[in-house]
C-alpha positions as CSV (number, residue, x, y, z in Angstrom):
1,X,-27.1,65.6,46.4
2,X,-30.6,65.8,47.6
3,X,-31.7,68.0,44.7
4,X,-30.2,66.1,41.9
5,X,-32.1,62.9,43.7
6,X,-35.4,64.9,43.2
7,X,-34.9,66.0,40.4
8,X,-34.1,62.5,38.9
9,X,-37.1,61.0,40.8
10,X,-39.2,64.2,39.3
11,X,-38.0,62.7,36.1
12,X,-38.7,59.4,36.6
13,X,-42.4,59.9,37.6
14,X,-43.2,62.5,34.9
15,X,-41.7,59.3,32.5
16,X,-43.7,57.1,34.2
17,X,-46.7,59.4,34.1
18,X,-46.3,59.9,30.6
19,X,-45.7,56.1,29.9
20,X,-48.8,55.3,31.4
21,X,-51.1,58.3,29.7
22,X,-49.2,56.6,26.5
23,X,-50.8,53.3,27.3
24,X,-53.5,54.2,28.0
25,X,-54.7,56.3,25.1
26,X,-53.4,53.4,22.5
27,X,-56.1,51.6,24.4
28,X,-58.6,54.1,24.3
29,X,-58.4,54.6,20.5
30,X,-58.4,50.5,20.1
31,X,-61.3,50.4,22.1
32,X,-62.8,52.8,19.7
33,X,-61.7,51.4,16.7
34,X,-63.6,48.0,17.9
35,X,-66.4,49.7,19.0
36,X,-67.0,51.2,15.4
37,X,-66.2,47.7,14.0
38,X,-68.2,46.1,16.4
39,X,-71.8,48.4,15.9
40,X,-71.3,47.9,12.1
41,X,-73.5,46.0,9.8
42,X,-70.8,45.8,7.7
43,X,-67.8,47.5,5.6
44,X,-65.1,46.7,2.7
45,X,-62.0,48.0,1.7
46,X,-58.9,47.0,-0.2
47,X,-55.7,46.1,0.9
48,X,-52.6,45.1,0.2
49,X,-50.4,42.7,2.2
50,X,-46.3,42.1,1.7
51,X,-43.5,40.6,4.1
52,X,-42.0,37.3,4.2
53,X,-43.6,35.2,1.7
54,X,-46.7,37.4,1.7
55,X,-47.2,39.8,-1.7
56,X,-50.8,40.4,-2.2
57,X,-53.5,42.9,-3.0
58,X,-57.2,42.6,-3.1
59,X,-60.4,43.5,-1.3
60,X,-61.8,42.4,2.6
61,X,-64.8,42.4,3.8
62,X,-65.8,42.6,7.6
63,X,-68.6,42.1,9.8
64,X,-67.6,41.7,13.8
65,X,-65.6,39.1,13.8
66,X,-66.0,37.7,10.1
67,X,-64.3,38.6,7.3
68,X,-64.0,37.6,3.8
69,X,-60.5,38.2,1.6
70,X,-60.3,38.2,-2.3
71,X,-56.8,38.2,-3.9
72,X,-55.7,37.3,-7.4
73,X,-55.4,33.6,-6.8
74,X,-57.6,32.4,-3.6
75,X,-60.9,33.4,-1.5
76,X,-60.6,33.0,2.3
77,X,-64.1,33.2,4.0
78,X,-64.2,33.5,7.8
79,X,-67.2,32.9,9.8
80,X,-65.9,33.9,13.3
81,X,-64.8,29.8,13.9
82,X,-64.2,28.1,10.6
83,X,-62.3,29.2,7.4
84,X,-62.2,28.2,3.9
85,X,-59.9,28.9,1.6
86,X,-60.2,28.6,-2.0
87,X,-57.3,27.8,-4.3
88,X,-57.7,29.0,-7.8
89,X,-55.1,27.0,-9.8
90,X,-55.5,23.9,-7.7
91,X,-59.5,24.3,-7.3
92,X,-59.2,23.2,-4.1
93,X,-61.0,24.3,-1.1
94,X,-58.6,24.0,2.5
95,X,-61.0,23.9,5.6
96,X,-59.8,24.7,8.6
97,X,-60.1,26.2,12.7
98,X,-57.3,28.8,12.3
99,X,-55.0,29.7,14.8
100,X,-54.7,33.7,15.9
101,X,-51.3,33.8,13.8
102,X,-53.2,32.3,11.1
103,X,-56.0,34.7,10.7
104,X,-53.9,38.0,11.4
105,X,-51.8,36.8,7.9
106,X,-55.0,37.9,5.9
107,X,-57.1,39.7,8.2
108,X,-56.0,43.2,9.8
109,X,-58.6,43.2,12.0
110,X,-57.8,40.0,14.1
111,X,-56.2,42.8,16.5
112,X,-60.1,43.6,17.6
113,X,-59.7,40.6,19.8
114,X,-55.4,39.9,20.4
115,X,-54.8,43.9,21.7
116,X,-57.0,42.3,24.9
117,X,-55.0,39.7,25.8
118,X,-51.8,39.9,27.1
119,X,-50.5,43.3,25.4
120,X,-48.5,46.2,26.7
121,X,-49.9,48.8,24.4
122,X,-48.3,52.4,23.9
123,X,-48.9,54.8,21.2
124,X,-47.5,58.3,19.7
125,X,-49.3,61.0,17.4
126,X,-48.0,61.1,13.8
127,X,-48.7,63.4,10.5
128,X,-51.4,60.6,9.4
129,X,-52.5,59.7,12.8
130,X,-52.2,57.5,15.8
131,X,-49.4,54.7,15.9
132,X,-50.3,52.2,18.4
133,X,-47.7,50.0,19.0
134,X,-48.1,46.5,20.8
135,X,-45.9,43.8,22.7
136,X,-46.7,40.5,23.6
137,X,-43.9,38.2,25.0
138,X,-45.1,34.4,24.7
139,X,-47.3,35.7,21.4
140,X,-47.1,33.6,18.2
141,X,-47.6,37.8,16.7
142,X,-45.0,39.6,19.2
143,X,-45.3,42.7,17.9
144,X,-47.6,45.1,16.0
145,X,-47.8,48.8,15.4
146,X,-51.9,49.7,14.4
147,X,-51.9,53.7,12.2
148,X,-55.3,54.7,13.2
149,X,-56.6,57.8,11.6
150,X,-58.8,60.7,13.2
151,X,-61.8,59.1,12.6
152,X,-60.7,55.6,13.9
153,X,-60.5,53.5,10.6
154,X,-57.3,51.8,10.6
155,X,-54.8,52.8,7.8
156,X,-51.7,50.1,8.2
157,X,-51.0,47.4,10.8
158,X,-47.4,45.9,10.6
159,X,-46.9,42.9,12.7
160,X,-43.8,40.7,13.9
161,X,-44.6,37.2,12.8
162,X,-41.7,34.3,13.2
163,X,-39.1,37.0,12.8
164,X,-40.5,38.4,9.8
165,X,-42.3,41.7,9.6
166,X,-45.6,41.9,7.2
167,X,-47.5,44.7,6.5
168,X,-50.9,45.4,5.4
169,X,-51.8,48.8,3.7
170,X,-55.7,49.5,3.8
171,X,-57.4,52.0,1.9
172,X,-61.2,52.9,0.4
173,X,-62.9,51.6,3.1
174,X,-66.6,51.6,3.0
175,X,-69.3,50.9,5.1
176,X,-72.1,48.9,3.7
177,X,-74.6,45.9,5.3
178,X,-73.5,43.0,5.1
179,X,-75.1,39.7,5.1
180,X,-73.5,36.5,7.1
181,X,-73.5,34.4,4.1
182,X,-70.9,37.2,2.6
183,X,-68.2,35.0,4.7
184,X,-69.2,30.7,4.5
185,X,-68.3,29.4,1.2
186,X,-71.0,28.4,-0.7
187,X,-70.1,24.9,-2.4
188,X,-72.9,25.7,-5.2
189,X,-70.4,28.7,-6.5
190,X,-67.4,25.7,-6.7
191,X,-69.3,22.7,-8.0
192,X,-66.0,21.0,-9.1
193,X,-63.9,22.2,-6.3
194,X,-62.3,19.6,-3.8
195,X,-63.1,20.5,-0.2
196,X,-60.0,19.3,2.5
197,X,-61.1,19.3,5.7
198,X,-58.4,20.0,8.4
199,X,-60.4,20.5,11.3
């Protein structure tokens, strides 16, 4: 009796030693995956998005915490606080403070700042990488899984959103200086454009 009660508390510890190794390495490789974002001066890539109502492709840029998103039918500039989005067809520009839920529906790299706050993070190797996988009870996103490659450039993230999973595909990512006005829209560009202010 004793040595089945070690050897199931042996168990338990090595899972719970592995468990927390898990967590802490999908940490590690997010902190590093921020860190590379973070020293930039700038990169692109393109992207596409699908899930739920979502069923896009086009091109992001980032810069920190800014990003810019071009798609077949709208522009979405994001400064680090406000956001415009342009509407092709209506020629309409929406102004707005988004929420975190908001910004992660167009931008991939919103995790830089949610993966802090509130999430139990674990992760596993794959062939193309690193899956980190993330949980947030109380979270308008309450789940994510990040597919980091070896040289920390995120390949997918698929997140839980409202019951719906969406899922961004990244590829051709480049590094390049950016400037800041890359991600304010510029009313000059949309001279007959309507601006909506929602703030």
């Amino acid at each position: 009796m004793k040595k089945i009660s070690l050897f199931a508390f042996t168990m338990l510890m090595l899972f719970c030693a592995t468990t927390v190794m898990a967590a802490d390495n999908g940490k590690k490789i997010l902190d590093k995956v921020a860190d590379k974002i973070a020293i930039s001066k700038g990169f692109t890539a393109n992207f596409s998005i699908s899930g739920g109502k979502l069923n896009n492709s086009g091109t992001i840029s980032v810069k920190g915490d800014k990003f810019c998103a071009r798609v077949s039918n709208a522009i979405m500039w994001y400064d680090g606080k406000t956001q415009w989005v342009y509407n092709k067809k209506s020629d309409e520009v929406n102004v707005s403070h988004p929420s975190a839920s908001a910004q992660q529906s167009m931008n991939p790299y919103n995790f830089l700042t949610l993966y802090k706050k509130g999430y139990t993070i674990t992760s596993s190797n794959i062939a193309s990488g690193t899956q980190v996988h993330l949980v947030g009870k109380g979270k308008s996103i309450s789940e994510m899984y990040i597919l980091v490659d070896k040289a920390y450039n995120i390949k997918e993230v698929k997140f839980l959103q409202k019951g719906t999973w969406v899922t961004i595909h990244i590829s051709n990512l480049k590094n390049q200086a950016l400037n800041n006005s890359t991600f304010t829209f510029n009313a000059k560009e949309f001279p007959q454009a309507e601006i909506i202010d929602m703030r």
